[in-house]
N, C-alpha and C positions, 0 to 999 in steps of 0.2 A: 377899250376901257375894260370889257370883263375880260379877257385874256390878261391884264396888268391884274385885273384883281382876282381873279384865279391864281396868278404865279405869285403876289404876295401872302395871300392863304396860304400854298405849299411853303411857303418859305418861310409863314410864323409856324406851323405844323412841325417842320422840320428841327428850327427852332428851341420848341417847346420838347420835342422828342432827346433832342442834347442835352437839355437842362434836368432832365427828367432822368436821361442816365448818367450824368455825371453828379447829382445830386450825391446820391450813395457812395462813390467815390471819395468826395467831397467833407463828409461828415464820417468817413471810416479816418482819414487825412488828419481831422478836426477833433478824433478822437484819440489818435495817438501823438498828435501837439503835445509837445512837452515845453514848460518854461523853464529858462534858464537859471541857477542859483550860483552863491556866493556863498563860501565859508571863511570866518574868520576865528583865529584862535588867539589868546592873548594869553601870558603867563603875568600873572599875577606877584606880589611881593611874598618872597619864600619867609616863613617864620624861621625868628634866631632857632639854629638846633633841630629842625625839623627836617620830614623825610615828604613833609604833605604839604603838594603844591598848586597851590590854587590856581585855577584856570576860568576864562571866560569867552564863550563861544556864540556866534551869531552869524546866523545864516538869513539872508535876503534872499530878492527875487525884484526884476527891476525896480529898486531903489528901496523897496518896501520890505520889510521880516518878515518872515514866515509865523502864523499862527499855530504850526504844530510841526511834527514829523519828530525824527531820532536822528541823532548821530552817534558815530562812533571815536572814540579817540586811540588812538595806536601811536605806539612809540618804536622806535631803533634803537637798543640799547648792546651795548657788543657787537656792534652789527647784525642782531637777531631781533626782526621784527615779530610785535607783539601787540595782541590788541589791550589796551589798558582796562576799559571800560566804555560803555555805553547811554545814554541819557536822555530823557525825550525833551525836548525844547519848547518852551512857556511860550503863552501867547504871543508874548511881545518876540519871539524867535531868535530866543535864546536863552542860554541855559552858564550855570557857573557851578561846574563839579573841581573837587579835588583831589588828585589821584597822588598815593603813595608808592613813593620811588627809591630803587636802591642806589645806593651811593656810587657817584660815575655822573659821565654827561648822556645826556640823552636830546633826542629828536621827537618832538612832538609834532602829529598830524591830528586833523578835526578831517573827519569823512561824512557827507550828508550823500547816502544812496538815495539813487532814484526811487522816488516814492509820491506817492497819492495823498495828500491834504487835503482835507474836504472834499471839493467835487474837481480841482486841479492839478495836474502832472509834473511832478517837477523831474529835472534831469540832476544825476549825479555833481557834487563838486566839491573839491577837497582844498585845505586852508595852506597856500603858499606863501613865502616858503613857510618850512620844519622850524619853530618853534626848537633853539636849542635851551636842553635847561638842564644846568653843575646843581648837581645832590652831594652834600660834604657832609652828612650827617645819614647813618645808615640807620634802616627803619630794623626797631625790635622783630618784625616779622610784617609781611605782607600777606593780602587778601585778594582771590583770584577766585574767577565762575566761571564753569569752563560746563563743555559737555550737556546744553542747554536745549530741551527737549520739549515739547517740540517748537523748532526755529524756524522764521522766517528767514533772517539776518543775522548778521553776525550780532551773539550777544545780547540777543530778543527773544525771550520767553514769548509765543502766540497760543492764545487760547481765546474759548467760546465760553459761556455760562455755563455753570458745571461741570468744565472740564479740567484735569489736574495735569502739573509740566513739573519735571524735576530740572535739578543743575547739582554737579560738584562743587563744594566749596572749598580751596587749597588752600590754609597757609603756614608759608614756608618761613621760617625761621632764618633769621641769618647766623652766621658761626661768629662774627663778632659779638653777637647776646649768647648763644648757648653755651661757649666756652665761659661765661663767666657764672653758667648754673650750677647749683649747689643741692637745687632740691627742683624738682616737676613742676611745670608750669602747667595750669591750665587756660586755656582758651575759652569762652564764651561766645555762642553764634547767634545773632538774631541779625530782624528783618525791620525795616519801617520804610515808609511809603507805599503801600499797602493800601487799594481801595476797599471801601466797605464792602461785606461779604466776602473776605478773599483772608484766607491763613495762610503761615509759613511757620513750615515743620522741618527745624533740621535733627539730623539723626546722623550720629552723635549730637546731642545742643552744646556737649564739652569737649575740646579734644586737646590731648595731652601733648606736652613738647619736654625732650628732655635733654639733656647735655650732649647726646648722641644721634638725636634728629636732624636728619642731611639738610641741605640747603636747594639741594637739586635731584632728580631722582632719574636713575640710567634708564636707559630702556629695558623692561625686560626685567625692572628689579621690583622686590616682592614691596609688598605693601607697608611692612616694618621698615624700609631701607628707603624709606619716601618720606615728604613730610604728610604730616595728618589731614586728614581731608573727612567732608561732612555730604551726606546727602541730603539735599533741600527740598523739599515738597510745597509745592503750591498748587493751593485748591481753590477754586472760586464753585460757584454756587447758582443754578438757577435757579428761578423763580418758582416757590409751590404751587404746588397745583393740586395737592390734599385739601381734603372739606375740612376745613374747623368750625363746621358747627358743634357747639357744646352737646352735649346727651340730655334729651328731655326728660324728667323722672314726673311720668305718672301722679306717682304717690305722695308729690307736694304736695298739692292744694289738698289734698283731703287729712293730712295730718294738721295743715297748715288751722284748716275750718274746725278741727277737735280742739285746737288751743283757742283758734279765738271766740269762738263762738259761747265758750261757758265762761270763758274770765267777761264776753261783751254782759253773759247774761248776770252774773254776780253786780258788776261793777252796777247795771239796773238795779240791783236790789239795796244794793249799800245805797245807791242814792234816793232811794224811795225811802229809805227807813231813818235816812242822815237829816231829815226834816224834823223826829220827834227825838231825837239822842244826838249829843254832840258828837261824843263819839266813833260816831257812824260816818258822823260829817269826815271828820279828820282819815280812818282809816279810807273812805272813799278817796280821797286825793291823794292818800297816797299810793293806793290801786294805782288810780288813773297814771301817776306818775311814771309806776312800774310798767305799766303794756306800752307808755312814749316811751320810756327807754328802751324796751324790749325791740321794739319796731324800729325805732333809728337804728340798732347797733345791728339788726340785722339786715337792713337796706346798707347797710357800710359793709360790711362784712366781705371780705378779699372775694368770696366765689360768687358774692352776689353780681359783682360787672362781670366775671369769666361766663356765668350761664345764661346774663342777660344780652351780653353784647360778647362775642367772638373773638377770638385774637386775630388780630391782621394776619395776611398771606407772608411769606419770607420775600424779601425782594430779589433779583438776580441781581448779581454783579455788573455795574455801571460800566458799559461801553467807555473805552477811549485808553490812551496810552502815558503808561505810570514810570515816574524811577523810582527802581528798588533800590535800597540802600541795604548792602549786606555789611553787619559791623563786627566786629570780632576784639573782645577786648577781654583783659587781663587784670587782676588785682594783686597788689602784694600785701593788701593791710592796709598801706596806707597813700600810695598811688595808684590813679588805674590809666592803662596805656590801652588807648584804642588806633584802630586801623578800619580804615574800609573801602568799597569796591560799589560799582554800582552799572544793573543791566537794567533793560527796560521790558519793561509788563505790558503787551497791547490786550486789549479784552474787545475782543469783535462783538 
């Protein structure tokens, strides 16, 4: 009987020595587990006359949507792939952008890279098939970000609190519109979806298009013989960390005690002497009236909350991943034609 229980001793020992090293193993395994995903892309109903075609995208994961992540959307057009834009996807995982296309057929793909949601790993997967979509109607000009710094992904501005990323803004003009200019067009760039704490500075904010502004630009050709392009700035913002305590001045109270203390001592005497003369009586009250006005208005007084209570700290810029909406639009008087393009903001 001790020999049988001796040899089962060794053999939970043993046992436990397996489990103990293949633990580690185990959980390196369980840490590069990736779940599997589902992209779907949908074209949407094209507007009479339009070059802007709405799309709707949604990514799963056994049976369920994703509560975040980015995709990208890329098209084939002439046979030259391209990536359209990028998006980050709503809670409910998924997302509905509208990308502007030049007249021709095209091939649309939804790409969801492998990436990290919350505390789980998804693997790569792209929306089959290609989404074909006929553009019969060619866009005044289109809006492209290119040159996107610094990238994780394609098409993903990444930055930390305080940190600043640029991107190129191009757009090209088609020669079906500039053939019919007569005089300069200008262009208009801004930004929206944009979380708080965070600007976007383009430079040029105007850029000029004229009867002679290419539609394409060679390799190697100068910056006139291209269409116009803007440089973008994006700045987010840490959190302060300077003291705003207001500046204590000394020399209050003791100016403060030279006023009150002889208008407290008069206003005693008007009312000592307001018993045997009326009025005495009268200009007392309205003493008293004058130092409660005087007193309220300067308990109100704008610098009185700034020296009494502090301004708040600046906040940093809210973690999590945004779509920029880059827009680019044009007026003649009395229409205005827009165009836009759209990358994604992550803020670690």
């Amino acid at each position: 009987m001790r020999g049988i229980n001796r040899r089962g001793s060794r053999l939970d020992l043993v046992a436990g020595l397996i489990i103990a090293l293949a633990m580690p193993a185990l959980s390196v395994v369980a840490a590069y587990a990736q779940s599997a995903t589902s992209t779907t892309l949908t074209a949407g109903t094209l507007p009479a006359n339009s070059c802007s075609q709405p799309l709707t995208i949604a990514v799963t994961s056994g049976g369920s949507p994703l509560t975040g992540g980015t995709v990208t959307i890329n098209d084939v057009f002439n046979g030259n792939p391209v990536t359209v834009a990028s998006v980050a996807l709503s809670s409910a995982g998924t997302a509905s952008p509208t990308v502007d296309l030049s007249a021709g057929s095209h091939s649309l793909t939804a790409t969801f890279a492998a990436q990290t949601v919350g505390a789980t790993s998804y693997t790569a997967s792209t929306s089959t098939p290609a989404i074909p979509v006929s553009i019969a109607t060619e866009c005044e000009f289109t809006v492209s970000v290119s040159n996107i710094t610094p990238s994780s992904t394609a098409n993903t501005l990444t930055l930390t609190p305080g940190q600043a990323g640029t991107a190129t803004i191009t757009v090209t003009p088609s020669v079906e519109y500039t053939s019919t200019l007569t005089a300069p067009m200008f262009v208009s760039i801004s930004c929206s979806g944009l979380p708080d704490q965070t600007t976007c500075t383009p430079t040029p904010e105007n850029l000029e298009i004229l009867s002679t502004t290419p539609e394409i630009c060679p390799s190697g050709s100068s910056a006139s013989a291209c269409p116009p392009t803007s440089s973008l700035l994006i700045q987010t913002f840490a959190a302060s960390s300077a003291s705003n305590t207001p500046p204590h001045r000394r020399d209050s109270a003791p100016i403060a005690w030279a006023i009150l203390l002889p208008g407290a001592l008069c206003l005693g005497g008007l009312a000592f002497g307001a018993r045997r003369r009326r009025w005495l009586n009268r200009l007392s009250l309205l003493a008293l009236l004058g130092l409660v006005t005087t007193l309220g208005t300067t308990a109100c007084n704008p610098q009185y909350d700034y020296k009494k209570h502090a301004p708040p700290n600046n906040p940093a810029t809210s973690a999590g991943t945004y779509t920029i909406t880059v827009t680019a639009q044009t007026n003649n008087g009395v229409t205005a034609t827009t165009h836009s393009t759209n990358f994604v903001l992550v803020v670690k």
